[in-house]
C-alpha positions as CSV (number, residue, x, y, z in Angstrom):
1,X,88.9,93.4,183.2
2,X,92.3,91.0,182.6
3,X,89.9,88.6,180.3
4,X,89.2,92.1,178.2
5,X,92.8,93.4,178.5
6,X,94.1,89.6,177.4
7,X,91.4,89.9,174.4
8,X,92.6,93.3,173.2
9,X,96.4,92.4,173.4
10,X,95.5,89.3,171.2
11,X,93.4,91.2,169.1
12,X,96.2,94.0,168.0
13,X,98.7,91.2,168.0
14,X,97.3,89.5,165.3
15,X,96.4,92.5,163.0
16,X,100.3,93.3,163.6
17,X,100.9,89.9,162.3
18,X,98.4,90.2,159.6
19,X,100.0,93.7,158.1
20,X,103.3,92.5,158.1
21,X,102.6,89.7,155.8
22,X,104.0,89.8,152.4
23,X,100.4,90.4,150.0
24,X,100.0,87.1,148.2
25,X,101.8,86.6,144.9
26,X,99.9,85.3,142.2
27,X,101.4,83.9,138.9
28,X,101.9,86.2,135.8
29,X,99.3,86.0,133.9
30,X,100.2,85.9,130.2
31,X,96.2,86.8,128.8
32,X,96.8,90.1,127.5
33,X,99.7,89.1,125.3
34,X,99.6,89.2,122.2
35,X,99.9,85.2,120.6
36,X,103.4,85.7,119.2
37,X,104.7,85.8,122.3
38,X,102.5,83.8,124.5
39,X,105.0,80.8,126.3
40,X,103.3,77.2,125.2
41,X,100.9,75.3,127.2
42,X,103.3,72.8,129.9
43,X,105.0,75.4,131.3
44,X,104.9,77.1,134.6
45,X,106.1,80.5,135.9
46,X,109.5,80.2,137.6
47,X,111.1,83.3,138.4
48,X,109.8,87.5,137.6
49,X,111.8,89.9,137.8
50,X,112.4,93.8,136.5
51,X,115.5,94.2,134.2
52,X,116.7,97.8,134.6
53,X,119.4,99.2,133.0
54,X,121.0,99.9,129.6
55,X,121.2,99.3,126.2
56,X,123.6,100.3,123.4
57,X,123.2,100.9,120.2
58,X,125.9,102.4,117.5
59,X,125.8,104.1,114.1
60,X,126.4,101.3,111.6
61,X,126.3,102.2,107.4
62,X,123.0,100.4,106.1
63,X,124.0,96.7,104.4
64,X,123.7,97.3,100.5
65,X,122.5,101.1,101.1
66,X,125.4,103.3,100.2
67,X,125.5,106.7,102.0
68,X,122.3,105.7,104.3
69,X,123.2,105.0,108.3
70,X,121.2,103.7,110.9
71,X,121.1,102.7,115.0
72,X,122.1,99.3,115.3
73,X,121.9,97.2,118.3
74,X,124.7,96.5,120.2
75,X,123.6,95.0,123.6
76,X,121.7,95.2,126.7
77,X,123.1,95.7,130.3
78,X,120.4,95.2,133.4
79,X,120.2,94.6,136.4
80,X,117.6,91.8,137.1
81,X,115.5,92.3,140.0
82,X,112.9,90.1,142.1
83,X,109.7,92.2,142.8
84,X,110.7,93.3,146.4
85,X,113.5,94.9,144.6
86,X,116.5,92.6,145.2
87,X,119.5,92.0,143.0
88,X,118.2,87.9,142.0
89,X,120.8,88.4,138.7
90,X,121.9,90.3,135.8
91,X,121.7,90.5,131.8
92,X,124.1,91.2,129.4
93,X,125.2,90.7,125.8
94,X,126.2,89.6,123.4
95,X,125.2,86.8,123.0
96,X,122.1,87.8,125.0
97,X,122.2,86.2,128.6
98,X,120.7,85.9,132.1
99,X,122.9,85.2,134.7
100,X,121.4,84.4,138.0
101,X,123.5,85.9,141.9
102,X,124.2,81.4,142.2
103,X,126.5,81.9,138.5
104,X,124.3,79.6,136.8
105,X,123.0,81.3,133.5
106,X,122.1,80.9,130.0
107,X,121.5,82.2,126.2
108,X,118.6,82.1,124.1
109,X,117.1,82.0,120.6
110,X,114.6,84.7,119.9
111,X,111.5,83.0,118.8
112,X,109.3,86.0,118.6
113,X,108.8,90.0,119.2
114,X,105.0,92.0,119.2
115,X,104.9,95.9,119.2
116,X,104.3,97.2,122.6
117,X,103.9,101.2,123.3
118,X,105.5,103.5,120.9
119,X,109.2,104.6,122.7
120,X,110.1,101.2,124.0
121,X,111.3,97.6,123.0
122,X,109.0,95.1,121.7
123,X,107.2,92.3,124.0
124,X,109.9,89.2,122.8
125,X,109.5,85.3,123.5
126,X,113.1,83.9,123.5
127,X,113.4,79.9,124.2
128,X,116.1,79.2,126.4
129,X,119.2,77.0,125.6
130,X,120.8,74.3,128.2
131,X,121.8,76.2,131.3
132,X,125.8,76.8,132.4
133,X,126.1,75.6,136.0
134,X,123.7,74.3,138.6
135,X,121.3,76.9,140.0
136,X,118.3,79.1,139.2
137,X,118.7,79.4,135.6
138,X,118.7,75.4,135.2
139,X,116.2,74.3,133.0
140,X,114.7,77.6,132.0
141,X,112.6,76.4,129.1
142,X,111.3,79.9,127.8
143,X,111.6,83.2,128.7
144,X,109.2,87.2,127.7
145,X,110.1,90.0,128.2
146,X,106.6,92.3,128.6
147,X,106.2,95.8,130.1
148,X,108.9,97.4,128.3
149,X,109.6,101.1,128.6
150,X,112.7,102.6,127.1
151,X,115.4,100.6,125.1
152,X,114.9,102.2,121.5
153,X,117.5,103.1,119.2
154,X,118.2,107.0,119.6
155,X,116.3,110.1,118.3
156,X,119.8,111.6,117.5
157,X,121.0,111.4,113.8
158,X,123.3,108.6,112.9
159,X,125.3,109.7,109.9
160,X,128.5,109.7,107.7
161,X,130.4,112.3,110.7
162,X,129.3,110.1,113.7
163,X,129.9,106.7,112.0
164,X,130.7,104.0,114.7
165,X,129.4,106.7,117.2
166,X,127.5,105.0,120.4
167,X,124.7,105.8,122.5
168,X,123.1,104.3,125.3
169,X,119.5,104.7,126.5
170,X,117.9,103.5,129.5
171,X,115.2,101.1,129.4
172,X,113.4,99.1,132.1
173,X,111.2,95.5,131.0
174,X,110.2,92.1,132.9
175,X,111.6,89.3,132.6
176,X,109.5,86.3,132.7
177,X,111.3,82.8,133.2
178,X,109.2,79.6,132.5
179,X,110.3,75.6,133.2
180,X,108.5,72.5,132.0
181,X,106.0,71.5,134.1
């Protein structure tokens, strides 16, 4: 009877041990991507996260189009979180920059963008300049942002009586960071 009670007890510890394992992470898999935006062979996932937050966009007069306006970027503000949902940094502009919870942080040169879902931001491929200070975002080689919702330029009118007028508009997209290998 203590042989079976000593059995059992071992037996619920370790399915208690084995649900309160974190699920494995595997490594973001770029497949479905459209080329354009695909990072280049010798490079590795370093970091995911979920950028959540803002973007704003103001009503600009079109360049060489008299008495024509239009929604013009402005800048992004997010949040970037790891997937259990922590705080690992933030991004901001401009110039468009990461900046990891350690201070380290960098810009980057947009390389390439692909339609994604009507009603949100294009999938983008930026590659990343040196890094500012020692830390997470040192030696960030490339960087996508996939699964976007949100982040497009208003539905309201821009025009001659809201001229410089701003809007924000939520959006939410991933931000995949990439080192050398």
């Amino acid at each position: 009877m203590m042989i079976r009670t000593a059995i059992a007890t071992a037996a619920v510890s370790l399915i208690a041990a084995c649900g309160s394992m974190a699920p494995m992470m595997t490594s973001y898999s770029q497949a479905n991507l459209p080329a354009t935006v695909q990072v280049p062979a010798g490079n590795k996932v370093a970091m995911e996260t979920v950028g959540m937050g803002d973007i704003t966009y103001q009503c600009n007069a079109k360049k060489d189009m008299a008495g024509q306006f239009e929604w013009v970027f402005v800048g992004p503000d997010a949040k970037l979180m790891d997937r259990g949902g922590k705080q690992v940094g933030k991004y901001y502009g401009p110039p468009a920059t990461w900046e990891a919870m350690d201070g380290s942080k960098l810009t980057a040169v947009q390389l390439a963008v692909a339609p994604n879902m009507p009603g949100s931001i294009p999938l983008q491929l930026v590659k990343g300049n040196p890094a500012m200070g020692s830390g997470a975002m040192q030696g960030v080689t490339y960087i996508q942002r996939v699964n976007t919702q949100g982040g497009v330029a208003p539905a309201a009118p821009c025009t001659v009586a809201n001229l410089s007028a701003k809007q924000v508009v939520k959006y939410q997209a991933d931000y995949i960071f990439y080192k050398a290998m």
